[in-house]
C-alpha positions in Angstrom: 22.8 -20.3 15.4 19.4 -22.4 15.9 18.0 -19.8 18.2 18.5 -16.9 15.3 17.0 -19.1 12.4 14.0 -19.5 14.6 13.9 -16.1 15.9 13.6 -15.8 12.1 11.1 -18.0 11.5 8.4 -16.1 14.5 9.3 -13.1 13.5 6.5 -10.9 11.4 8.8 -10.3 7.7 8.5 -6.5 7.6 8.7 -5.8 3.8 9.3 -2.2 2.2 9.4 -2.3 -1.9 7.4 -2.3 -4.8 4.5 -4.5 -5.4 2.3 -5.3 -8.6 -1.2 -5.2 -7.6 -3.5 -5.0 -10.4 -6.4 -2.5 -11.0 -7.9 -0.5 -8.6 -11.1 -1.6 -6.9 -11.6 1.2 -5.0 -10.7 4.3 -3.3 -12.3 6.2 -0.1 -11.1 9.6 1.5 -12.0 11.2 4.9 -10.2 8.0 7.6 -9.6 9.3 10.6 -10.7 13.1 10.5 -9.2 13.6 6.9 -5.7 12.8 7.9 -5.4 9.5 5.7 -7.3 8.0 2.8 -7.5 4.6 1.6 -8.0 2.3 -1.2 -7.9 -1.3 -2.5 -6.4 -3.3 -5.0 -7.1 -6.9 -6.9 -4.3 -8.2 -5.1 -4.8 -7.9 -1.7 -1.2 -8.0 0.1 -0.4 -7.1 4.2 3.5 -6.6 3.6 4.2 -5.6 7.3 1.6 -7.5 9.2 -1.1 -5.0 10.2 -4.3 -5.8 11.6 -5.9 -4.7 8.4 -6.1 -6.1 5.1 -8.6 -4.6 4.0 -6.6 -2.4 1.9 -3.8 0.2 2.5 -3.5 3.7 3.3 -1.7 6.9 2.4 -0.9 9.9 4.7 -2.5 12.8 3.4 0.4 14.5 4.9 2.6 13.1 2.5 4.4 16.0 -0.2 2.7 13.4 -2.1 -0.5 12.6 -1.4 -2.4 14.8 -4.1 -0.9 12.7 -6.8 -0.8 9.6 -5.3 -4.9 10.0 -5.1 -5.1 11.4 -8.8 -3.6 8.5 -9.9 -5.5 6.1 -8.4 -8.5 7.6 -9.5 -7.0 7.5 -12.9 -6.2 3.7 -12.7 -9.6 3.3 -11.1 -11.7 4.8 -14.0 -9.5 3.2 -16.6 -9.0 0.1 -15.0 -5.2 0.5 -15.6 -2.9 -2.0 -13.5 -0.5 -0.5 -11.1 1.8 -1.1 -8.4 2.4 0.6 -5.1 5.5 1.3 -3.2 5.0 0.5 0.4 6.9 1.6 3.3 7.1 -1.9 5.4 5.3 0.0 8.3 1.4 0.3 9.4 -0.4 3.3 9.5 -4.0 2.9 11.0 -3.6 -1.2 10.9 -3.0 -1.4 7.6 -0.2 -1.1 5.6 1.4 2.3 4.3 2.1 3.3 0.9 3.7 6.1 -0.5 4.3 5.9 -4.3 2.0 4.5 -6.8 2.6 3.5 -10.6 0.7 2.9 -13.5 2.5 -0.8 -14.0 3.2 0.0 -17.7 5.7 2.7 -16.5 8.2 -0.4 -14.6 10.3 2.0 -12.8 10.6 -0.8 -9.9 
């Protein structure tokens, strides 16, 4: 039972879920030969332990990619809040998200 608490303890927390943020402080496109674009947030947060965080990026494979990015320009221009839905994995070092919300709209 000891051994398992601290195996617990070392371990990295891998963390998948929703996460308030705050506005968006910026947003950059073209990583890695245009496979992945990233951005940044008020609140910084490195949710699976990457080597990275200096932001978080999104797949531009993703189905949803195109309006993941709108929206963060949106929330960037208007200085809305948001939150961001990340997967608990790393993509590039730094952490992966795949959904983003205007926070007024509290789905999470």
């Amino acid at each position: 039972m000891i051994r398992l608490w601290l195996m617990m303890l070392v371990s990295p927390t891998v963390f998948a879920g929703w996460a308030d943020v705050g506005s968006v402080t910026r947003v950059h496109s073209g990583h890695n030969n245009g496979t992945v674009f990233a951005f940044s947030t008020e609140t910084m947060i490195n949710v699976a332990g990457c080597t990275s965080d200096r932001g978080y990026f999104v797949s531009e494979d993703s189905n949803s990619s195109n309006r993941i990015y709108s929206l963060l320009l949106t929330a960037y221009t208007t200085g809305e809040q948001v939150a961001i839905y990340t997967t608990g994995g790393c993509l590039e070092g730094r952490p992966e998200v795949n959904a983003v919300q205007f926070k007024k709209t509290s789905y999470h």
